[in-house]
Structures are given as C-alpha cells and as structure tokens.
N, C-alpha and C positions, 0 to 999 in steps of 0.2 A: 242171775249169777254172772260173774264176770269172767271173762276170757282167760286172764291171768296169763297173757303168754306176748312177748315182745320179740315174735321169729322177725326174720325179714318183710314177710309180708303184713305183719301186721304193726309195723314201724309208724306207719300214719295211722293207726286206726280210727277210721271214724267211729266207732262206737266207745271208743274211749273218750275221743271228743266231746262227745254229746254229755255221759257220764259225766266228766268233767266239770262240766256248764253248773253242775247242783240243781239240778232241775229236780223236782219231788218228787214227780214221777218215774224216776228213773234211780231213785234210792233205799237203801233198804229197808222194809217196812220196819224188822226188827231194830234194827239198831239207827235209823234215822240218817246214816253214813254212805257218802255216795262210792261206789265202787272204783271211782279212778283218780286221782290228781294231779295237777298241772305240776310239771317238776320241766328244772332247767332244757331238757332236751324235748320238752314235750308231755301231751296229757298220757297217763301209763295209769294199769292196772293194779289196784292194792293187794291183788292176790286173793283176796277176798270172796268167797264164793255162797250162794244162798240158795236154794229151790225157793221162790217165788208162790206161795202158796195160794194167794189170788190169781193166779194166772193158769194155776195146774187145772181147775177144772172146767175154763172157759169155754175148750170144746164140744164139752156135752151138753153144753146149751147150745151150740148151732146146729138146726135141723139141716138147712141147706149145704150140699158139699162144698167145701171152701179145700183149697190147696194152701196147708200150712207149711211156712218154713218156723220149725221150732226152736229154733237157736239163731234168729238176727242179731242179739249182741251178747253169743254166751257161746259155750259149747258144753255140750250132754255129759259130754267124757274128761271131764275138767277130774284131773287127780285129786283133787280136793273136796267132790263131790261123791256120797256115800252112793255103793250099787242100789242099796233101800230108796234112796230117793231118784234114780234110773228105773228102779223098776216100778215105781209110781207113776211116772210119764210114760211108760210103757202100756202102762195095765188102763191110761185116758187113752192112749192110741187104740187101745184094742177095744174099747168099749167104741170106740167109733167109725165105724167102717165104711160111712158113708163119706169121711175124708179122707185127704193125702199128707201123708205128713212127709216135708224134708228137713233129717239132721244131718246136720256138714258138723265135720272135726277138723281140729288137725293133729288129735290125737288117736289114729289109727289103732295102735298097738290093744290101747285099750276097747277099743270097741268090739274091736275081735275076740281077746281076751271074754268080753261080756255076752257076745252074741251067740259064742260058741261052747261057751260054760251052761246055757240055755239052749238045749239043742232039738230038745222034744218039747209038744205042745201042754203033758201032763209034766213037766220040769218048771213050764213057766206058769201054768195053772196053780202048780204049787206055792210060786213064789206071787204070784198075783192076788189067793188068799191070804198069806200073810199081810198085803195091802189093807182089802175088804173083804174080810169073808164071807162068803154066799151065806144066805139068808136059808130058814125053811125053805120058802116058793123056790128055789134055785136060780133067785137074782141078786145082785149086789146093789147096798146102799153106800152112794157115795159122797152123800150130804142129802140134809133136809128135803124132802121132795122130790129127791133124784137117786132114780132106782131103775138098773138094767140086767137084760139076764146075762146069765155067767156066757162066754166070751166059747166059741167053739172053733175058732179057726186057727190052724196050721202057722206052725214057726217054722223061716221068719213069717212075720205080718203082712200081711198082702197088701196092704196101705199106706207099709213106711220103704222110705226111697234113703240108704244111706251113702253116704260123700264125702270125700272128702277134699279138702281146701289146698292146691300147690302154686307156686310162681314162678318155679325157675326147675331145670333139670333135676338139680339136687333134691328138693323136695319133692318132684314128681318119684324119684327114683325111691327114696324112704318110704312113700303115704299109699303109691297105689299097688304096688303088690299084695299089700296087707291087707288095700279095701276088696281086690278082688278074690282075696281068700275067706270073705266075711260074708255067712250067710245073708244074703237080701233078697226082697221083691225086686228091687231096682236098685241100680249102683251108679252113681253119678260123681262124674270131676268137676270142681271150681276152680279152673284156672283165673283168678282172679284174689289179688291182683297182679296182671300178668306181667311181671318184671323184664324176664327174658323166652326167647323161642326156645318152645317143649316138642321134641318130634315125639309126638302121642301113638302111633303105629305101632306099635309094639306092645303099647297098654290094651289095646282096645281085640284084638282077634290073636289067638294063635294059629299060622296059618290057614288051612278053609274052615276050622273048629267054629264055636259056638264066639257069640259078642261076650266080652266079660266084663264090659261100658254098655250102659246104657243111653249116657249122654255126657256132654263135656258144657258148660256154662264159660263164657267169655267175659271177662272183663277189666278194662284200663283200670287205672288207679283214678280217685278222684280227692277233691281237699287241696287246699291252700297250698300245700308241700308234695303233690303229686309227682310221681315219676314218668317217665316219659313211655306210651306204648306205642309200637308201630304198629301201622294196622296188619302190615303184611304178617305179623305173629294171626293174627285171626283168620285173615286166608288161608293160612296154612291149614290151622287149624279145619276149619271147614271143608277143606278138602281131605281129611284125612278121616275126618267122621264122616262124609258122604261115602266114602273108597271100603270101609267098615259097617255102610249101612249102621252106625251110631247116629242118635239126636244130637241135634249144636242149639245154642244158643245164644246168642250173643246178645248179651246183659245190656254195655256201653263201653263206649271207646276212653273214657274218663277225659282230666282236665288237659291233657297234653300229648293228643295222638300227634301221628305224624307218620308220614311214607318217607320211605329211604329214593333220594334220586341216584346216588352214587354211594354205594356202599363203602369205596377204597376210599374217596374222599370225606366222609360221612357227613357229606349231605344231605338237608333232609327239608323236606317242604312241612309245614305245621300246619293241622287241621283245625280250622275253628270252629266253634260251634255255639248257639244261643244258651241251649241244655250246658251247663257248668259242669257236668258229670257227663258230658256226652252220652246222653240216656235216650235223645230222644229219636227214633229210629229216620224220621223223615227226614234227617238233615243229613243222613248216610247214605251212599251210591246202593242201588238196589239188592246187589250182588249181596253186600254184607247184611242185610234186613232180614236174617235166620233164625228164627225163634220159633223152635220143634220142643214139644213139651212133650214126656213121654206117662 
C-alpha cells in the first residue's frame, strides 16, 4: 500500500522513489500498476492504496523472533485503507507473539480513533473472528496448513510498539500528543527526517510522572535531494532522552550532516562519510553511536 501523503517530510521520499523505478516487485499484484510516478517535481504517490495479500501472512511462518517494522513503505492508517483490512494485520500480530512488530504513521488521529474504538480484549476477539473464525478445536485457520489457537492476550498487544513519524516542531506538536493518548505496549517517535531542532522534553515525562516515550529514533535525510542535518539536533536529542531515562537511537546522519561552527554567521563544517546515508555507525564520534532498542 502506498503512503499517499507529500507532507514536508516526506518531500524526497525514498520509497516513492523506489516505487517509481517499476520494479515488479514493488507493484500491485491486482492491477499490475506501480504505486508512484515520476512527475515534474519529483517521484509522488498515486494515492493508490492495496493490503498486499502475500505479505499479510509471512509472519506466521517465521518460528524465530524477528523485530518487524510493518509499514517500511506504507502506513497502516492510510484513509484509504478499510478498518477490515487493519484489523487483519492485527489479528497476524496477535497470532504471533513471539514477534515485535513496529507501525509508524503519520496519521495519528486515526490510529487513536482505531485503537481506542477496540478497547477490550473481548471487543477485538470479536472483531478478529469476523477475520477467521475459530474452528470447533478453538483454533483459527488462516490458510492451507496453517492453524493457531485463538489469541488470549490483553489489548493493547503486548508485541506491537506504535509511532509516529515528525521533523520539525509543527509536526512534533500535531503527531505526539495524540500518540501519547493512544493505547500501546510501547510508544515511539521517528524524528526522521529530521529537518529542524525538536525540544522533545516536554513530550517525553510529565514532571516526576511516568515516561509517556518509549524511545525517539534519529535520523538525517538521505537521497540525491537531501536536506541538510546538524548533528547537534541529535545531541540534543540524546541528552534529552537520557535526562527522561527514554531509549534513543540514532538510525543516520543522512547525505549532508554538518556541525554548526558559528551559528550568527552560519558557518558550518560538512560531515563526510563513505555510507551515502550516513548509516554507518563507525565513521561517527562515539559519543553519537546510540542505539537502545526497547
């Protein structure tokens, strides 16, 4: 399914890019039509949205725990996309509890809307047989040979970690009040891609109360058309989730980090790096080499 959204941070999308290319794999199985196209100012989304029906029940074949992120080039809460088929990708989360699943948005409003319309365990049990309905034996078949019993654990899911996506004050100020009001296991920020500095303090603790972040994720912009990060947005950062006892992580510094030498003059020394997405953590001063997984 596709993004279908041209906010500011998602201006270079790389995942539209890719889309773009008509790779086969990356198009829609029903209609054979790839999800983005190259237009004058760049590769954009067609608006186009699909649940991916190969891909929904990949994780009940993996025995071994794997940390999923389930929306790399989509998001869950796309307007476009029916709660019927959210709560299909819910009800493979729940069959699987030996994974992690992370969905990032950056449409908050509806997530909330949906997580809290499902507020008890017997409301989404309900809604999970209209999925698959349990069998005599009180298991569910959810294709040929694959068959689990019905699901007994507590809403939210104790395996799904939700987030959402901001870059700059303004969207910190829309996305995370709304994620912090939204039942989860775990609640996490993507600051990335991080445009401008976010004093995140205020997101993360009400004074000595409980953490209401889990973790905040770091990272530059990367791509041909990349914006510029300073790395001091990341120090900040880091020290504001250590001061919160919050996880940080810092993803990469993308294609065009750089330190500020004189702010009034804005000077600025530029960071180089082999990794083209400044991803690669060795070629970063220690200090910044944070990656707390929660």
């Amino acid at each position: 399914m596709a993004k279908g959204s041209e906010a500011k941070g998602c201006l270079n999308c790389y995942a539209a890019r890719l889309n773009a290319r008509n790779l086969p794999e990356l198009k829609s199985p029903t209609t054979g039509e790839s999800f983005a196209r190259i237009l004058p100012s760049g590769p954009r989304w067609t608006g186009k949205v699909e649940l991916i029906e190969s891909q929904l029940l990949l994780p009940l074949r993996w025995r071994k725990p794997k940390r999923i992120f389930v929306n790399s080039m989509s998001d869950l809460f796309h307007e476009a996309l029916s709660d019927e088929a959210i709560d299909r990708v819910f009800a493979v989360m729940a069959l699987c509890p030996q994974h992690t699943f992370q969905v990032l948005t950056k449409r908050p409003d509806r997530m909330l809307a949906y997580m809290t319309n499902v507020k008890t365990l017997g409301c989404f049990s309900e809604r999970f047989g209209v999925v698959w309905p349990a069998t005599e034996t009180g298991t569910v078949k959810v294709a040929p040979g694959i068959e689990f019993p019905v699901m007994t654990e507590s809403w939210p899911l104790p395996n799904v970690h939700l987030g959402v996506s901001v870059e700059d004050p303004e969207t910190a100020e829309a996305r995370i009040p709304l994620l912090r009001q939204t039942p989860a296991a775990k609640r996490f920020v993507s600051y990335e891609p991080a445009l401008r500095p976010i004093g995140f303090g205020r997101y993360l603790v009400d004074g000595s109360g409980p953490k209401f972040l889990d973790q905040i994720i770091i990272g530059g912009e990367s791509g041909p058309k990349a914006r510029p990060f300073d790395v001091q947005w990341a120090y900040d950062t880091i020290r504001q989730c250590r001061d919160a006892g919050v996880a940080c992580f810092v993803k990469q510094l993308g294609a065009k980090a750089y330190e500020s030498i004189d702010i009034k003059r804005d000077w600025r020394r530029n960071w180089t790096h082999r990794d083209r997405a400044g991803a690669d953590p060795s070629e970063w001063p220690a200090d910044l080499r944070v990656q707390e997984l929660i």
